[in-house]
C-alpha positions as CSV (number, residue, x, y, z in Angstrom):
1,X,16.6,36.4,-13.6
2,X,12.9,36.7,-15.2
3,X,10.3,37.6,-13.4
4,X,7.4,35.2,-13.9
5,X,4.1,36.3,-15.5
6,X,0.7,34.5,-14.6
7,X,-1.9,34.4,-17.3
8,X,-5.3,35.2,-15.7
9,X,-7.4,32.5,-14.9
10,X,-9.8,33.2,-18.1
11,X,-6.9,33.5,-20.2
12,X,-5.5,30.0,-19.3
13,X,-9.0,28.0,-19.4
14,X,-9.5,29.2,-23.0
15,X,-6.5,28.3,-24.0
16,X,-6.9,25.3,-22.0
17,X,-10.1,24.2,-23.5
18,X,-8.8,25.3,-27.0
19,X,-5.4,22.7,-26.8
20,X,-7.9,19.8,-25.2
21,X,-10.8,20.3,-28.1
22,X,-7.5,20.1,-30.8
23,X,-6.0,17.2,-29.4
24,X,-9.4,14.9,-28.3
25,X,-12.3,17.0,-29.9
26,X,-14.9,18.1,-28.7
27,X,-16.7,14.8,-27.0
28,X,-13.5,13.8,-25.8
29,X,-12.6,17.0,-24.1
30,X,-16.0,17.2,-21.8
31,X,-15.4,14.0,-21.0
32,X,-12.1,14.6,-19.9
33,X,-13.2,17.3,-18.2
34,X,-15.6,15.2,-16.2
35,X,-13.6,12.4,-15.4
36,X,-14.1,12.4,-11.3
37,X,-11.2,13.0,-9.2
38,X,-10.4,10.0,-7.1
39,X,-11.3,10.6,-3.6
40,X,-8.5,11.5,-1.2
41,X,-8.0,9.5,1.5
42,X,-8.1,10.9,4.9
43,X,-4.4,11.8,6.3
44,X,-4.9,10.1,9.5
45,X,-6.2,6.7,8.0
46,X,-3.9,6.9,5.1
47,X,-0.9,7.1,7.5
48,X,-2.2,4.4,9.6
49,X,-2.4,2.4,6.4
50,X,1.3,3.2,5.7
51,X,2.2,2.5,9.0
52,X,1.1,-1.0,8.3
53,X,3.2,-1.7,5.7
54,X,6.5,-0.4,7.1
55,X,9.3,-2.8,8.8
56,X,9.5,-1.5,12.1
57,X,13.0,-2.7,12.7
58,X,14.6,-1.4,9.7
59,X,12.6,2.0,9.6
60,X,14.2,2.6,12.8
61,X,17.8,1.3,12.5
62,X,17.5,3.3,8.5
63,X,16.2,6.9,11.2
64,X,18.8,6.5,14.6
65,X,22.1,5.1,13.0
C-alpha cells in the first residue's frame, strides 16, 4: 500500500493558479477565482424544506418494512 503524500498548501496553489492561467488565461482565471460561492442554506431550514417534499406514507413503509 502507498502512503499518500500532501503537497503544501503553497505548492498546490501555484500549481493551481499555473493549470487555470493555461487552460482560461489570465482574465479568465481571476474571474474564476472570484466567482461567489452560492450561499449554503441553513441545515435546519434546508431539512424542513426536504421534509416538504417527501411522501410521508411511502418514506415510512420504504424505513419500517
Amino acid at each position: 500500500m502507498k502512503i499518500a503524500k500532501y503537497m503544501d498548501e503553497e505548492a498546490v496553489i501555484k500549481k493551481g493558479m499555473e493549470a487555470l492561467i493555461k487552460e482560461l488565461g489570465p482574465v479568465e482565471a481571476i474571474r474564476f477565482i472570484n466567482i461567489p460561492r452560492k450561499k449554503r442554506m441553513e441545515s435546519v431550514k434546508r431539512h424542513r424544506e426536504w421534509q416538504k417534499l417527501i411522501d410521508k406514507e411511502k418514506f415510512f413503509d420504504e424505513i419500517f418494512t
